[in-house]
RODO-2510 file (C-alpha; in nm, 4 decimals, decimal comma):
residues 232
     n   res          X          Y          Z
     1     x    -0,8909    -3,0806     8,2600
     2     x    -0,8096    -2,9136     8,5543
     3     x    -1,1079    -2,9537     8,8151
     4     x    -1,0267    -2,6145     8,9976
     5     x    -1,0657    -2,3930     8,6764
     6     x    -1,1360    -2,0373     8,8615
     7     x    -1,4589    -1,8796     8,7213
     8     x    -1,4282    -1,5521     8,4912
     9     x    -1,6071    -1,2652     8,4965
    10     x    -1,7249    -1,0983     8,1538
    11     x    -1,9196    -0,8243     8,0650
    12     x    -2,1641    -0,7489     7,7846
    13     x    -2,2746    -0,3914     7,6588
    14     x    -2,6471    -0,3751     7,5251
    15     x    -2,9374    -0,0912     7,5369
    16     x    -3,1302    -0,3245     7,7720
    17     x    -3,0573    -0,5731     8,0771
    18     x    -2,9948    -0,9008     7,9405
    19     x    -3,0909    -1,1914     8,2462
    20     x    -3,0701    -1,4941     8,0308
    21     x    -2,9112    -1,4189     7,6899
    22     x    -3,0068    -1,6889     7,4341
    23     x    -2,8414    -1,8692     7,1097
    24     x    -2,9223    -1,7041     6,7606
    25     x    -2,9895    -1,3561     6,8980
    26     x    -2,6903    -1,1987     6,7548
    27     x    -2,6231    -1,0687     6,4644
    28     x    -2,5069    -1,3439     6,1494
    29     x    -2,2439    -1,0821     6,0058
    30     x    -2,0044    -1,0355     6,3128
    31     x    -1,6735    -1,1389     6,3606
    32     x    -1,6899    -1,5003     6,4371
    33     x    -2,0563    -1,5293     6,3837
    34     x    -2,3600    -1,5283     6,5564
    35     x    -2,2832    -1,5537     6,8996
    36     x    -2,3246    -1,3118     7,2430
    37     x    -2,0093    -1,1065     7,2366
    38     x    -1,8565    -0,9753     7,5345
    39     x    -1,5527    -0,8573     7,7306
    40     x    -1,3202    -0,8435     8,0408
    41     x    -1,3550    -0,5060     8,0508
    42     x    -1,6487    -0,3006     8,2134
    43     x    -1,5664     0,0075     8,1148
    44     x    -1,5169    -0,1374     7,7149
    45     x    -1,8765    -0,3190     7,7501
    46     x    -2,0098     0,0273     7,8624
    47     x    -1,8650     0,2113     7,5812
    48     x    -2,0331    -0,0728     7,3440
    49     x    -2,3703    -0,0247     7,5287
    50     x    -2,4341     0,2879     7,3941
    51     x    -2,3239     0,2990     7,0038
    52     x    -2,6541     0,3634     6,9438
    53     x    -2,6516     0,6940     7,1950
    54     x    -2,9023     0,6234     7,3820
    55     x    -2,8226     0,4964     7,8198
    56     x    -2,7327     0,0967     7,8520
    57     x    -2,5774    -0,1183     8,0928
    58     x    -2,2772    -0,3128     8,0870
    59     x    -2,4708    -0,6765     8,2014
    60     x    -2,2263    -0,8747     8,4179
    61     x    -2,1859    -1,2776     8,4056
    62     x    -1,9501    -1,5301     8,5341
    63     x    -1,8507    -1,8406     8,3496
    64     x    -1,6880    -2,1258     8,4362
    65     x    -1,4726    -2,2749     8,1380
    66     x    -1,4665    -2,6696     8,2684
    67     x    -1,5847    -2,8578     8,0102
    68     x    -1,5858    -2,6205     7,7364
    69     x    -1,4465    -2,6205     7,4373
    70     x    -1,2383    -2,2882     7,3556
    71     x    -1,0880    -2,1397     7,0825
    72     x    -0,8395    -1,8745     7,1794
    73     x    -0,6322    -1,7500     6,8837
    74     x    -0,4315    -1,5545     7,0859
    75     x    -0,2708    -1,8417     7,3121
    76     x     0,0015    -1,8634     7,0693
    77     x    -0,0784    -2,1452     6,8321
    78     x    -0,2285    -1,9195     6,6030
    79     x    -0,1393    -1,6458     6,4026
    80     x    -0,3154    -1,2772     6,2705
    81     x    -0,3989    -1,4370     5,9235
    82     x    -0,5950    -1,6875     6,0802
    83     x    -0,7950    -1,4595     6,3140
    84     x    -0,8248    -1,2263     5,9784
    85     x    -0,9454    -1,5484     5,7678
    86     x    -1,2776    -1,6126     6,0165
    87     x    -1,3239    -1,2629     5,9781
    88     x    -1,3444    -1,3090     5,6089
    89     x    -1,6011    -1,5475     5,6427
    90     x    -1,8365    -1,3671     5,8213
    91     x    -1,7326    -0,9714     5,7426
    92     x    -1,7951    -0,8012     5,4430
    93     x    -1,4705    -0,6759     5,2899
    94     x    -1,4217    -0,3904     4,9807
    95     x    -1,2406    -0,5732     4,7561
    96     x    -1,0580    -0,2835     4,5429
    97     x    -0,8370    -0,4771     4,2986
    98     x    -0,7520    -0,8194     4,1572
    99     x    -0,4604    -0,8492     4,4185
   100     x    -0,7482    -0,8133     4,6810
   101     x    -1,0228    -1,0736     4,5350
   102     x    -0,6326    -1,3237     4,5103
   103     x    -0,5625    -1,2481     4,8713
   104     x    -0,9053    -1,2752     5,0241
   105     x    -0,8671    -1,6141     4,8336
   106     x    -0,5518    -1,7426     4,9545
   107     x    -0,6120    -1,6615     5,2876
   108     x    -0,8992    -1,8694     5,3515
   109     x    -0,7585    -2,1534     5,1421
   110     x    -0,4584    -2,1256     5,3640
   111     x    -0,5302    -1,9883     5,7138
   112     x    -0,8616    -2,0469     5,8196
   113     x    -0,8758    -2,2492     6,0893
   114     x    -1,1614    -2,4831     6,1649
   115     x    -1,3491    -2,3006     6,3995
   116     x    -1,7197    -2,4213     6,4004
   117     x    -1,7853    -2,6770     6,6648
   118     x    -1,6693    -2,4122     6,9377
   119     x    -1,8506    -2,3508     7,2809
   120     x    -1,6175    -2,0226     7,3398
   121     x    -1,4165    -1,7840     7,0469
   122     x    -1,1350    -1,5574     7,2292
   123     x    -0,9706    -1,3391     7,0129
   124     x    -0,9568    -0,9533     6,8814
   125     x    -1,2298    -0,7183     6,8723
   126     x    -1,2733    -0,5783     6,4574
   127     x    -1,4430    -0,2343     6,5643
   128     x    -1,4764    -0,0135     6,2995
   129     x    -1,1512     0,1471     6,2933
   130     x    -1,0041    -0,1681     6,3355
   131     x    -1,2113    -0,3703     6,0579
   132     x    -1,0662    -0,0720     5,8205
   133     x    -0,6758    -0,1603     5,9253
   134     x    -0,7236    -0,5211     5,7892
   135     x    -0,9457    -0,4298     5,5034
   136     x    -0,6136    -0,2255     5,4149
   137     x    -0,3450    -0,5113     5,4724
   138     x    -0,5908    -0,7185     5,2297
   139     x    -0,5841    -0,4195     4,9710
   140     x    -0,2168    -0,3989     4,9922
   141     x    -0,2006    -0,0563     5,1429
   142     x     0,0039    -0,2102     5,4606
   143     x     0,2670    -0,5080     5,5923
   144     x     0,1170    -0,7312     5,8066
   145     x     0,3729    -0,6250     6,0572
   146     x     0,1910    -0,2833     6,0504
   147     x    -0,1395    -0,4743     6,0405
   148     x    -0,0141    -0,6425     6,3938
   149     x     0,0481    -0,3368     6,5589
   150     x    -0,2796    -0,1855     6,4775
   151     x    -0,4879    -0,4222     6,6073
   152     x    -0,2858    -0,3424     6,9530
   153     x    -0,4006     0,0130     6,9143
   154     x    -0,6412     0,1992     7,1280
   155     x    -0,6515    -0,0917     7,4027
   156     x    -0,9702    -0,2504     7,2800
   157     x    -0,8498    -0,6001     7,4142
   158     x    -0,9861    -0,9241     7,2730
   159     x    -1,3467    -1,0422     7,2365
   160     x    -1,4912    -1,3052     7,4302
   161     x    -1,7920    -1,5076     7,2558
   162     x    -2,0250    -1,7656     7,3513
   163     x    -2,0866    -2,0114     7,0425
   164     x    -2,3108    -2,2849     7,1498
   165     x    -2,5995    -2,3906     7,4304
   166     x    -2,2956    -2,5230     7,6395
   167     x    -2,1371    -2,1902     7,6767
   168     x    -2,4843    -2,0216     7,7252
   169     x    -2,5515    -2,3110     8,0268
   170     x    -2,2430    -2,2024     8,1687
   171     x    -2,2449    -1,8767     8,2610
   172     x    -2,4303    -1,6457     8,5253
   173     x    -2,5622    -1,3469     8,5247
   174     x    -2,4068    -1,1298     8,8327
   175     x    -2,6197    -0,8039     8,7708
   176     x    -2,5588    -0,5060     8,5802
   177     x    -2,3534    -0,1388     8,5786
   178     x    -2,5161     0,1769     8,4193
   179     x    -2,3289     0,3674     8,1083
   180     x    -2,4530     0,7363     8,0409
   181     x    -2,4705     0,7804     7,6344
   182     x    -2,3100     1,1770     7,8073
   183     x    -1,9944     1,0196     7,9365
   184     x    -1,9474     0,6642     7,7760
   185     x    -2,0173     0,7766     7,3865
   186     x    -1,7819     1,0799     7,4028
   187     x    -1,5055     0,7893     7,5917
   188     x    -1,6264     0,5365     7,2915
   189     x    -1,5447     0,8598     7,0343
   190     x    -1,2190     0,9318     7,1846
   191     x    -1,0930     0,5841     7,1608
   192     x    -1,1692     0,5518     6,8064
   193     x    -1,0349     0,8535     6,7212
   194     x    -0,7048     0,7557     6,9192
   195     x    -0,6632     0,4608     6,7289
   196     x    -0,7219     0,6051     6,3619
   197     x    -0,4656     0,8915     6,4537
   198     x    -0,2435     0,6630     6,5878
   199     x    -0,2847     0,4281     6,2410
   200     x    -0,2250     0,7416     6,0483
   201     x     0,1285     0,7717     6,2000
   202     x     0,1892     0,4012     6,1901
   203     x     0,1100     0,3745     5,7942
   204     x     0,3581     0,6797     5,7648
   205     x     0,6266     0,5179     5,9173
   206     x     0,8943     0,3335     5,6665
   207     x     0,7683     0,0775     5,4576
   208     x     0,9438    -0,1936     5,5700
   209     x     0,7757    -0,5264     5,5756
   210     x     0,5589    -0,7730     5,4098
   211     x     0,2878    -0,6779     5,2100
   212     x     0,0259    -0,9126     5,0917
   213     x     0,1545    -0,9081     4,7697
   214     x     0,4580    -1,0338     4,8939
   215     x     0,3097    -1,2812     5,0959
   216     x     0,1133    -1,4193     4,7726
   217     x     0,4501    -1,4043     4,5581
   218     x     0,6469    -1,6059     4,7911
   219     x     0,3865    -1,8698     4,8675
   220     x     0,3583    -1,8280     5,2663
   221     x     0,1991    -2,1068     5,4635
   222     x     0,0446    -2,1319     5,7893
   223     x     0,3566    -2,2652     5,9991
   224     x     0,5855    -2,0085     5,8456
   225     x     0,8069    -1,9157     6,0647
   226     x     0,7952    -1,5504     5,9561
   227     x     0,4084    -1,5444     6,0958
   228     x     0,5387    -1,6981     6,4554
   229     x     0,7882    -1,3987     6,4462
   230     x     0,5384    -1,1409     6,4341
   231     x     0,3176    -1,0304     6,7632
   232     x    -0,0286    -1,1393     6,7258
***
């Protein structure tokens, strides 16, 4: 490994000033699992701060990835079912038909990657809006093409969590940035909002595609080449 790895800068959004964040504080049910979630993004991190609309702080840490072992499912050797698999695992989904109970099955029997045993998760963000887009590719209401051009919507960016005591040894904390519940939850509205209208104009669009259905008909695999063909 490459002794002059440069350290990164990440930020996390919270109601309070977090000095020395801890393993097992999260919550169980989020997208990878119970881990401290942040971002590259201040201004994202500030926006998460205050969901609950009250004032936070987007907390500020370095990290230094030497020695750490990371998963990053968007470096290329992985593909949107298998970010959409973990997220089965640890999201709750609406399952509104027997096609999606068969799909929620075949995807984790066929893309879920072995993820445990992490220090570091990198990968997309399932905010609410966003959760909803795959929770319609699963219920056949999308393609997966459609599915991969949502999750670009609105700019959210990917998710960076820490997994283990290793990660949580690793990083610093560099200080912290205000966010005003006045100006960050109308910015944290808008984006939302943004995304959902822009959805609504994608799902319109021709129906061209694979839908889940399809994929379950024809039997697809992780190293089909029709998954490597399709931004993720």
């Amino acid at each position: 490994m490459n002794k002059d790895i440069k350290k990164l800068t990440i930020y996390h959004g919270s109601p309070n000033i977090i000095e020395k964040p801890s393993l097992g504080a999260g919550k169980i049910n989020n997208d990878y699992g119970q881990g401290f979630y942040c971002t590259f993004s201040p201004e994202l991190a500030k926006e998460w701060a205050v969901g609950s609309g009250q004032d936070g702080y987007a907390n500020i840490y370095t990290i230094s990835e030497k020695g750490l072992a990371v998963l990053n499912l968007g470096d290329g050797n992985y593909n949107i079912l298998n970010w959409l698999a973990i997220l089965l695992v640890n999201r709750t989904f609406r399952m509104k038909s027997d096609i999606a109970e068969g799909a929620k099955r075949y995807v984790l029997e066929n893309f879920l990657p072995e993820y445990n045993g992490f220090d570091v998760i990198r990968g997309y963000r399932a905010d609410d809006s966003y959760f909803s887009f795959a929770n319609d590719f699963l219920n056949n209401v999308i393609t997966i093409e459609k599915l991969s051009a949502a999750m670009n919507l609105g700019n959210l960016g990917e998710q960076y969590v820490l997994m283990s005591e290793k990660a949580f040894e690793s990083i610093s904390f560099e200080g912290w940035k205000p966010a005003s519940s006045e100006i960050y939850l109308p910015k944290r509205k808008m984006r939302d909002d943004e995304a959902r209208s822009s959805y609504f104009a994608l799902r319109t669009e021709p129906l061209d595609g694979h839908f889940m259905i399809d994929i379950l008909r024809e039997g697809w695999r992780n190293d089909d080449e029709r998954l490597q063909r399709i931004i993720h």
